[in-house]
SEMI-255119 format. One record per atom (N, C-alpha, C): residue number from 1; atom name; y, z negated, x. Coordinates in steps of 0.1 Angstrom, whole numbers, plus 2048, in hexadecimal, padded with zeros to 3 digits. Layout:
SITE   seq   atom     y     z     x
SITE   NUM     CA     Y     Z     X
...
END
This chain:
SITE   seq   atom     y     z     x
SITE     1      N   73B   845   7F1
SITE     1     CA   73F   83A   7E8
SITE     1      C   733   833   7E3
SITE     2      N   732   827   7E5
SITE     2     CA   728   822   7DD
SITE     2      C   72B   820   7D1
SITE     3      N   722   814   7C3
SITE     3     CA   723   811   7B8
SITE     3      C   72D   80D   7B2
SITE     4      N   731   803   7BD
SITE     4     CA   73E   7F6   7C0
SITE     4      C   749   7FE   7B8
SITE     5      N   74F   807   7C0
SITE     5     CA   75B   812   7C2
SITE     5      C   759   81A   7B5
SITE     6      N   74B   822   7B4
SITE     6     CA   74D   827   7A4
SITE     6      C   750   821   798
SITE     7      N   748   816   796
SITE     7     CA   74C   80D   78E
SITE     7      C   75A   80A   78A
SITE     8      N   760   806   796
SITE     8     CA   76F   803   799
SITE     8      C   77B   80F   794
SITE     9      N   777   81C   793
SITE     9     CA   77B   826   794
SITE     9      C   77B   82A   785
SITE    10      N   76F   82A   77F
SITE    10     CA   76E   82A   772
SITE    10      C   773   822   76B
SITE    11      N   774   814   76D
SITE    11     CA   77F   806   767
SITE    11      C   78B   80F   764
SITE    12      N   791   80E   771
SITE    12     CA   79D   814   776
SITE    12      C   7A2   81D   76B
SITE    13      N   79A   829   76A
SITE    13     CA   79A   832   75F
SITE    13      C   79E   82F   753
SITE    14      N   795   825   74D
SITE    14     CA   791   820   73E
SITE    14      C   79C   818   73D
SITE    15      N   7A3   812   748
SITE    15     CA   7AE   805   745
SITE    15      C   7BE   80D   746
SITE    16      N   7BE   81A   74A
SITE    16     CA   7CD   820   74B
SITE    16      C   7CC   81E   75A
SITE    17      N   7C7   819   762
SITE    17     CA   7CE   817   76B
SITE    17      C   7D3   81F   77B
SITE    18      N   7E1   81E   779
SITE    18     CA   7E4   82B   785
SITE    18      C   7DE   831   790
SITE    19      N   7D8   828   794
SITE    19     CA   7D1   828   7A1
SITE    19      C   7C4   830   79D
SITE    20      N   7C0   832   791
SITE    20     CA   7B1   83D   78D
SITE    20      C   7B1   846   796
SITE    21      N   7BB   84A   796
SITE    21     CA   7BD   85C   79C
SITE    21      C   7C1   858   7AB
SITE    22      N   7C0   84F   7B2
SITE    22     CA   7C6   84C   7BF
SITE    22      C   7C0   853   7C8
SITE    23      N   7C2   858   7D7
SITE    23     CA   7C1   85D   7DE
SITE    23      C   7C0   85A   7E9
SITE    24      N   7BB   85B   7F4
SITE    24     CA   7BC   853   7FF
SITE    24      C   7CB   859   809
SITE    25      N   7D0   853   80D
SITE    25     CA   7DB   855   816
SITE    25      C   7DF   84B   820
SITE    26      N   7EC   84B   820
SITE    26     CA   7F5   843   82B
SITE    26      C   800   83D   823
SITE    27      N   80A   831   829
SITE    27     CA   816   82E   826
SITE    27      C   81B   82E   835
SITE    28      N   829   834   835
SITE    28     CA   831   835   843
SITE    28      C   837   826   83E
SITE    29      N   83B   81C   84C
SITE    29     CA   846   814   842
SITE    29      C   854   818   846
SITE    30      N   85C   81B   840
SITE    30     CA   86B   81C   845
SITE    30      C   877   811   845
SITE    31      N   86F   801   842
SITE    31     CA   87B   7FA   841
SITE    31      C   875   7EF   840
SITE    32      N   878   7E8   848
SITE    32     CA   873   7D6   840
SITE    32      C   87E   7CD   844
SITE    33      N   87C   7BF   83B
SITE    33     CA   884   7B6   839
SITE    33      C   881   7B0   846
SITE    34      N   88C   7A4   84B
SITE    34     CA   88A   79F   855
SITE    34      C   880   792   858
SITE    35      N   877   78A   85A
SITE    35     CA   872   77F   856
SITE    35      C   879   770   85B
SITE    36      N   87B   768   856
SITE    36     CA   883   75B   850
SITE    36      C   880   757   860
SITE    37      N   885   750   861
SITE    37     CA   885   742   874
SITE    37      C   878   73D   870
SITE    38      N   876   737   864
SITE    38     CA   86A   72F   863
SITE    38      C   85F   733   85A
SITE    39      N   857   72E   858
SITE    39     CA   84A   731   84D
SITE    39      C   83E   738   850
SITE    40      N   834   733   84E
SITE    40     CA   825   739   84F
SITE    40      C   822   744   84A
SITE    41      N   826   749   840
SITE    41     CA   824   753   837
SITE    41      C   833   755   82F
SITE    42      N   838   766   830
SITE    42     CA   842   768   828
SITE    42      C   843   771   820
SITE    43      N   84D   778   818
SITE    43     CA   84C   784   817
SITE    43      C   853   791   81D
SITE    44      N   84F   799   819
SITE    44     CA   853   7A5   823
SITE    44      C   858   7B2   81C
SITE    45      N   866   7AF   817
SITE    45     CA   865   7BB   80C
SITE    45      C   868   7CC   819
SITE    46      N   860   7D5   816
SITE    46     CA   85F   7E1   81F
SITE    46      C   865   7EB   816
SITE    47      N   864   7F9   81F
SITE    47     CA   86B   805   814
SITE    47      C   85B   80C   81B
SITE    48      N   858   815   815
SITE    48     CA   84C   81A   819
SITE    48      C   84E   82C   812
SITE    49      N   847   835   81A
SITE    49     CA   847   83F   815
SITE    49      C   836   847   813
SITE    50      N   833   845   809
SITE    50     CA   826   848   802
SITE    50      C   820   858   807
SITE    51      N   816   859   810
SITE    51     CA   814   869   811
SITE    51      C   804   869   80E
SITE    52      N   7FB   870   808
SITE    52     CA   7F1   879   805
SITE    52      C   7ED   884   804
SITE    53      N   7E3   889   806
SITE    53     CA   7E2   89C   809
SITE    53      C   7E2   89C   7F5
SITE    54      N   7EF   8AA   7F3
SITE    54     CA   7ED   8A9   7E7
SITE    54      C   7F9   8A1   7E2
SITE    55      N   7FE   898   7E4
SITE    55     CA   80A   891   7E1
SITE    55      C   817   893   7E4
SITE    56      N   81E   893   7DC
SITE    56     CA   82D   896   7E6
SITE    56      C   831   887   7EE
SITE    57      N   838   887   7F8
SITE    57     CA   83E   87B   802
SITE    57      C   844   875   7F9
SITE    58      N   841   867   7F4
SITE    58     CA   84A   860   7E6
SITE    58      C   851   851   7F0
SITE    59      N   859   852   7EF
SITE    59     CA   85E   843   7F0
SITE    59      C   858   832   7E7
SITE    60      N   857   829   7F0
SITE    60     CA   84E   81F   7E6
SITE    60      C   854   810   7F0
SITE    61      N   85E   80D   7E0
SITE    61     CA   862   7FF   7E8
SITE    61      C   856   7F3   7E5
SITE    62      N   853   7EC   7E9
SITE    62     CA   84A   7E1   7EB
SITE    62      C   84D   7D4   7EF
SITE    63      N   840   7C9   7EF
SITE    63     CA   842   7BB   7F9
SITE    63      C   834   7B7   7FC
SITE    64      N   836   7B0   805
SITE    64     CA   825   7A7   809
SITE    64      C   827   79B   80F
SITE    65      N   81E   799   80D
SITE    65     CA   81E   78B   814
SITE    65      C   816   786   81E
SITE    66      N   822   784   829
SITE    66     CA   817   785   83A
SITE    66      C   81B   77C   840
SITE    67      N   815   77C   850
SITE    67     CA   81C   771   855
SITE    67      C   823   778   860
SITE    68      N   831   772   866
SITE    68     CA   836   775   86F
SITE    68      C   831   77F   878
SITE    69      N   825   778   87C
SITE    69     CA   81A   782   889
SITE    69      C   81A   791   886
SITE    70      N   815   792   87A
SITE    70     CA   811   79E   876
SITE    70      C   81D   7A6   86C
SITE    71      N   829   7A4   86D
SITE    71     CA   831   7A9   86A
SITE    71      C   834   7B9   86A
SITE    72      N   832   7C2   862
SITE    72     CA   834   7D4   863
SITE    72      C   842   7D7   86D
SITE    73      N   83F   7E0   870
SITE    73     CA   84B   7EA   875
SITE    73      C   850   7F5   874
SITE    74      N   85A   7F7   873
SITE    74     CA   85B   80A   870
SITE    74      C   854   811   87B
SITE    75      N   854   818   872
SITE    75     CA   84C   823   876
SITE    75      C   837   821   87A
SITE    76      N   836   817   872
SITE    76     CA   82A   816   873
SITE    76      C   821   81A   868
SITE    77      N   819   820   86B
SITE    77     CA   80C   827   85C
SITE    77      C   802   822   857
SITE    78      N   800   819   84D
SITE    78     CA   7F2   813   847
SITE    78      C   7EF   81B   840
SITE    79      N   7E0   819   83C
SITE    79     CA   7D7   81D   834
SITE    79      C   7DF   81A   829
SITE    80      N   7DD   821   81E
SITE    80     CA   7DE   821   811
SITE    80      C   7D3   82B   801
SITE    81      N   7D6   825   7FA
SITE    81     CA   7D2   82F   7EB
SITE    81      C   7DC   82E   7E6
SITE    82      N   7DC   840   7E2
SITE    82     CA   7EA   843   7DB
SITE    82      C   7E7   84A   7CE
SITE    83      N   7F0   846   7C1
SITE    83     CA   7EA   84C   7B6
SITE    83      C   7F6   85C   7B9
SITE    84      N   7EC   861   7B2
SITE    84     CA   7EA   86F   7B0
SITE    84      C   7F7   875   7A2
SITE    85      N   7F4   86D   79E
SITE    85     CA   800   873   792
SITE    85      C   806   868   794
SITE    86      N   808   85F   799
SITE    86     CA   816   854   799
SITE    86      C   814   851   7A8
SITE    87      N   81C   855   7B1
SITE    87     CA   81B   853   7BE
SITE    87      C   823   849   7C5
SITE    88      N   82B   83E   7BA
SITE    88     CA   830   831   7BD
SITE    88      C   82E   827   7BC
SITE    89      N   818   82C   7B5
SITE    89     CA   814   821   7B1
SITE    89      C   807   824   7C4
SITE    90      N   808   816   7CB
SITE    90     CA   7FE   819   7D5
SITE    90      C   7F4   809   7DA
SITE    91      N   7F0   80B   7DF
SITE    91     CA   7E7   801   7E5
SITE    91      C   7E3   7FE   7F4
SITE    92      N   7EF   7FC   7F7
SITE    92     CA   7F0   7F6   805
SITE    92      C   7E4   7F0   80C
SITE    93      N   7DB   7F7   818
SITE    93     CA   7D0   7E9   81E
SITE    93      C   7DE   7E3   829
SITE    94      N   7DE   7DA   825
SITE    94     CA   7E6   7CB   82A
SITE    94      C   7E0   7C9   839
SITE    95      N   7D4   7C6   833
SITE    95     CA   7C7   7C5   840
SITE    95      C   7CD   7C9   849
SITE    96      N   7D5   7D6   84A
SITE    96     CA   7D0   7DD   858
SITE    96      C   7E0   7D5   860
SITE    97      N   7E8   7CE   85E
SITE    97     CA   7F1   7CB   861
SITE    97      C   7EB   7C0   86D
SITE    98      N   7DF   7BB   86A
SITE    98     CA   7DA   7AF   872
SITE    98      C   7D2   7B7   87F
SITE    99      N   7D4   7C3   87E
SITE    99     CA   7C7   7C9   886
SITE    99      C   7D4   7CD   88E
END
């Protein structure tokens, strides 16, 4: 971890915020909305199920905002951080949907 991340981690702390205790994991997605005929960018509301070593499997409804191309699928697994005592609260890398 460099400075960046501690720093960030300590905020986190000091501000309440859920994500202090986060953990590294996964989100499975189990469901997404369909995307529109048209538009560059939409949204994507998904059902996602939250897993971390240490966490129980939590369910986590969500949305983002993507473009058509890069649209999720079930049954696919992105990176995530998962808090630790609230495991509904997460942090999706979005990123990897483009990869």
């Amino acid at each position: 971890m460099d400075g960046a991340d501690d720093i960030a981690r300590v905020l986190e702390r000091m501000t309440a915020d859920p994500m202090a205790d986060a953990v590294a994991g996964a989100v499975l997605v189990v469901s997404v909305s369909q995307p529109e005929a048209r538009g560059r960018y939409q949204e994507c509301r998904l059902e996602l199920l939250a897993e971390a070593p240490g966490v129980p499997p939590t369910p986590v409804s969500t949305s983002v905002v993507t473009r058509p191309r890069h649209w999720p699928r079930p049954g696919m697994r992105l990176p995530a951080r998962i808090s630790a005592s609230r495991p509904t609260a997460v942090d999706v890398d979005w990123e990897a949907l483009a990869t």
